[in-house]
C-alpha positions in Angstrom: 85.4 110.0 70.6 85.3 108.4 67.1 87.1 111.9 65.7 90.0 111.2 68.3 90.5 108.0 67.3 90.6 108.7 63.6 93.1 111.4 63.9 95.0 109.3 66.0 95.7 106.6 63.6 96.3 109.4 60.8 99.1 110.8 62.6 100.5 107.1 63.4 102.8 107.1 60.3 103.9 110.5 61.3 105.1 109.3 64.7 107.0 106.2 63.1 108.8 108.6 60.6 109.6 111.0 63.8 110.9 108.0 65.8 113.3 107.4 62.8 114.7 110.4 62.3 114.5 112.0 66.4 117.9 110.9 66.9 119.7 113.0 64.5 118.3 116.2 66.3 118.3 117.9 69.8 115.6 119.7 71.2 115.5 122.9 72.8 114.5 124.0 76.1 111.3 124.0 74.7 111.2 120.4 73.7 110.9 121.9 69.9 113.5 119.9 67.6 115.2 122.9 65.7 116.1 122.3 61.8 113.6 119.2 61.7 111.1 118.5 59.2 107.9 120.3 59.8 106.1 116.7 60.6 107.8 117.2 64.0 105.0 119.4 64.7 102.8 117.0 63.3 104.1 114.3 66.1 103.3 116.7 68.8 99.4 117.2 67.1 99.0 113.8 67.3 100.5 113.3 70.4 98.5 116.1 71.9 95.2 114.4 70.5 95.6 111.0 71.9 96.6 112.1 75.4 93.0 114.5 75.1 91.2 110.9 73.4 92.9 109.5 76.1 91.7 112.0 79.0 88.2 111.6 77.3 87.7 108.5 77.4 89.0 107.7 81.1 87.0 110.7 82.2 84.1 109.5 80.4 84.3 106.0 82.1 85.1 107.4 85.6 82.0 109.8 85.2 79.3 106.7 83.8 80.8 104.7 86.7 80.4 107.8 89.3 76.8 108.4 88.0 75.6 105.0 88.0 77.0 104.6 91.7 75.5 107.3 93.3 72.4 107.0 91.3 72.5 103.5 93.1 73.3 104.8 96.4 70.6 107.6 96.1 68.1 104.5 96.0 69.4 103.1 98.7 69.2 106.4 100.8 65.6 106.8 99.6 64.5 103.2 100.9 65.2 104.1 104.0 64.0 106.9 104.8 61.6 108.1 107.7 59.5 110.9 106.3 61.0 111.3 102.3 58.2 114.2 102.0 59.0 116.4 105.0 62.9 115.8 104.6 64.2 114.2 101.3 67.8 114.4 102.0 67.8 113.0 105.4 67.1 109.6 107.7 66.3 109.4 111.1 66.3 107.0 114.1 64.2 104.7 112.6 65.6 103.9 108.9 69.5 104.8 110.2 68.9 101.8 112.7 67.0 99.4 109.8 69.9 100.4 107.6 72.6 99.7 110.2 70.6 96.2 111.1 70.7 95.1 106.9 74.8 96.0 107.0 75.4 93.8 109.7 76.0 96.6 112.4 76.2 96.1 116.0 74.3 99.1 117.5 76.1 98.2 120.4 79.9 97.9 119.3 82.7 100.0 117.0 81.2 98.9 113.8 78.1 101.4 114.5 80.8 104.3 115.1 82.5 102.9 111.9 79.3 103.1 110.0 78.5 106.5 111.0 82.1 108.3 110.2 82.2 106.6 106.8 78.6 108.6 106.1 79.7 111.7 108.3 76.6 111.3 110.6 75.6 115.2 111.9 74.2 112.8 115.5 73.6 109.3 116.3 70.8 107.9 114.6 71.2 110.5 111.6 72.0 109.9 108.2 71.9 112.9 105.6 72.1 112.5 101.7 75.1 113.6 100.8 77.3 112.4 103.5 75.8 109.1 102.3 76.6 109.2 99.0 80.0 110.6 98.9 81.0 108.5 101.8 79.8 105.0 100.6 81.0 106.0 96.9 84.5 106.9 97.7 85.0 103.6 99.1 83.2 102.0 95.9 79.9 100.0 97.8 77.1 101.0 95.8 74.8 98.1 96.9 74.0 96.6 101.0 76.2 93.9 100.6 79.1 95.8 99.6 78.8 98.1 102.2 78.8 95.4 105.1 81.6 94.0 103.6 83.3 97.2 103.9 82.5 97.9 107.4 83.3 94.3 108.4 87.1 95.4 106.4 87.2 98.5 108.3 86.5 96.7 111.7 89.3 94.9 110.9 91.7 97.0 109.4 91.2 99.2 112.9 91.8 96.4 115.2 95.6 95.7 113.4 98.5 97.7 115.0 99.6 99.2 111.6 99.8 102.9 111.0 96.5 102.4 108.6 94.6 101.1 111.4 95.5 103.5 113.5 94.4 106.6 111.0 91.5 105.0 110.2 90.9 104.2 114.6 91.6 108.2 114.7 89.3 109.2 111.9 86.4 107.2 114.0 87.1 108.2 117.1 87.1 112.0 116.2 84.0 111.5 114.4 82.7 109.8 117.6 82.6 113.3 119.4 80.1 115.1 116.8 77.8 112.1 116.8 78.0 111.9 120.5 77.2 115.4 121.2 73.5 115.6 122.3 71.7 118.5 120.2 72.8 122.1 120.2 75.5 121.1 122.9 79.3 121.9 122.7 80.0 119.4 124.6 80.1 114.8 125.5 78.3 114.5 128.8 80.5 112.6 131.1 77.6 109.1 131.2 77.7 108.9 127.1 81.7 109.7 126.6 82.7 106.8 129.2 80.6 104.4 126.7 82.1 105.5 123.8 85.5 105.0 125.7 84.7 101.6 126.6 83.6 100.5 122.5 87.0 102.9 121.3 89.2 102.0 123.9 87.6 98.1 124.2 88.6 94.6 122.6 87.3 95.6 119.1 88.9 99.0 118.9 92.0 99.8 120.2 92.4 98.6 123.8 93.8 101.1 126.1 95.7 98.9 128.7 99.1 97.5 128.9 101.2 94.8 130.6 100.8 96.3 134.2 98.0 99.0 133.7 94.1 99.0 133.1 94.1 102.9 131.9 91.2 102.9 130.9 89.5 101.9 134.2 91.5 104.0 136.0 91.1 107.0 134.0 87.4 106.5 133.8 87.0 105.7 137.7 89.5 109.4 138.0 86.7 111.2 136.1 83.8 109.5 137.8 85.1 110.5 141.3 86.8 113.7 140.3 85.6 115.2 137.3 81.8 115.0 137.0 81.9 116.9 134.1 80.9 116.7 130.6 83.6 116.3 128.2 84.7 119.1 125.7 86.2 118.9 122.6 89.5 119.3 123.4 89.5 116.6 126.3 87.9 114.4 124.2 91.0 114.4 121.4 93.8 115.1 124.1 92.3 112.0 125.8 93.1 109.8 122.7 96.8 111.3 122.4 97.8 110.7 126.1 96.2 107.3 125.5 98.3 106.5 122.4 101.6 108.1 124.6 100.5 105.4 127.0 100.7 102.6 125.2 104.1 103.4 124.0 105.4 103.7 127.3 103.3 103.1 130.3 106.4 103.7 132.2 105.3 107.8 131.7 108.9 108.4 131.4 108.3 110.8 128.5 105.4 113.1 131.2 106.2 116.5 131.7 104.0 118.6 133.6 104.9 121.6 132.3 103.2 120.4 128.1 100.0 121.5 127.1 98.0 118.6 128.7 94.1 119.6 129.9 94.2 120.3 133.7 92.3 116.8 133.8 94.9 115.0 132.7 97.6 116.4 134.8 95.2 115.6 137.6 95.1 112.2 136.6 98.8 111.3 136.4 98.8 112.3 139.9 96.1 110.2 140.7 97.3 107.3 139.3 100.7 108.3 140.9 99.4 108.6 144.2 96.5 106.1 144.2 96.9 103.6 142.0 100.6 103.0 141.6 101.8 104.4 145.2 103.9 107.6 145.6 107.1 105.4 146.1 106.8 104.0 142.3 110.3 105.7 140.4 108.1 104.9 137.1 105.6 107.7 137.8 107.7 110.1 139.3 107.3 113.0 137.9 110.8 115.3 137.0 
């Protein structure tokens, strides 16, 4: 660092001599200024070595401040862990529930789903090292406090109708399928994906009624009575698209039966069509 700096300042007569006489000459297409003095190459030395003094120290910085943050987080990880012998770089149940308790987590609401994408939790009640640390690191909380705060700002920043909200509400809800999954299964039994609907789709998420429709009722009472399935992977995201499409216009002006909806969801237009709405409703007739 010290030999950047020194070179630096012995090229900083150079530079003011090159600023005086730059005008009288034109460079190139290779930014070289043809038929000046030789200290022209000098100016681009020095300039070359205080953009590297300049890359070294930010570098420098960002690395101490990288270190000392996930050195930080690393202790955090480590206080909570169940069994640190048999599995150092992963929490269970027990300390991913103690941990979610000291942030201010509501086990029951969005801010556990929250918690859980910005770690990258492999299943509920999981927590593994380096999801940890890269997650709560990237968003700077390197200490408890810090990271309630941030899951409190997230919370919020999902619950506004701006197009950040609503990336951050998509990130989640995704997430929400891998955690929800029970182990080695492909799949969201039917029982656990309607409560994760009701927390994604509720007051604190993003609600999925409008002025004259309760969609998400209806579409979980549809699946209750017709479906009885678990939910895959596909469902589970088309589910969140045709909610969004909903919202916009519950009218369902813009449904066409012929787009690559699941077969559950065409089902369920027609349901609401012919059930909840009546078959005489113009607004649900499909073209």
């Amino acid at each position: 660092m010290k030999r950047f700096y020194r070179e630096a300042q012995e090229y900083a007569l150079v530079y003011k001599r090159f600023c005086l006489d730059a005008p009288k000459y034109s460079p190139d297409s290779n930014g070289v200024y043809l038929g000046m003095p030789d200290y022209d190459r000098s100016y681009l030395a020095a300039q070359q070595h205080a953009l590297s003094y300049e890359r070294f120290y930010s570098n420098g910085q960002n690395t101490a401040h990288a270190t000392t943050r996930d050195s930080s987080l690393n202790q955090i990880f480590d206080k909570y862990q169940d069994a640190p012998k048999e599995s150092p770089n992963k929490i269970g149940p027990t300390g991913t529930m103690k941990f979610f308790g000291d942030i201010g987590v509501d086990l029951e609401g969005i801010s556990m789903l929250i918690a859980s994408e910005i770690v990258q939790s492999p299943s509920m009640g999981e927590m593994e090292r380096e999801g940890f640390v890269k997650g709560w690191s990237a968003l700077g909380a390197d200490t408890t406090a810090k990271m309630k705060a941030t899951t409190a700002a997230r919370q919020k920043e999902i619950a506004s109708p701006t197009p950040t909200g609503q990336d951050a509400f998509k990130r989640v809800y995704r997430h929400t399928f891998a955690v929800g999954r029970e182990p080695g299964q492909k799949a969201v039994s039917l029982s656990s994906a309607t409560e994760f609907w009701r927390v994604l789709f509720g007051p604190s998420g993003t609600p999925w009624a409008s002025a004259t429709t309760p969609w998400l009722d209806w579409w979980i009472d549809f699946l209750e009575q017709h479906h009885r399935k678990s939910v895959n992977k596909d469902l589970w995201n088309q589910t969140l698209n045709f909610a969004l499409k909903c919202l916009a216009d519950e009218s369902l002006d813009w449904w066409d039966e012929e787009s690559a909806w699941p077969g559950v969801v065409d089902e369920f237009v027609e349901f609401v069509k012919s059930e909840k709405r009546g078959a005489t409703d113009g607004a649900m007739e499909i073209e």
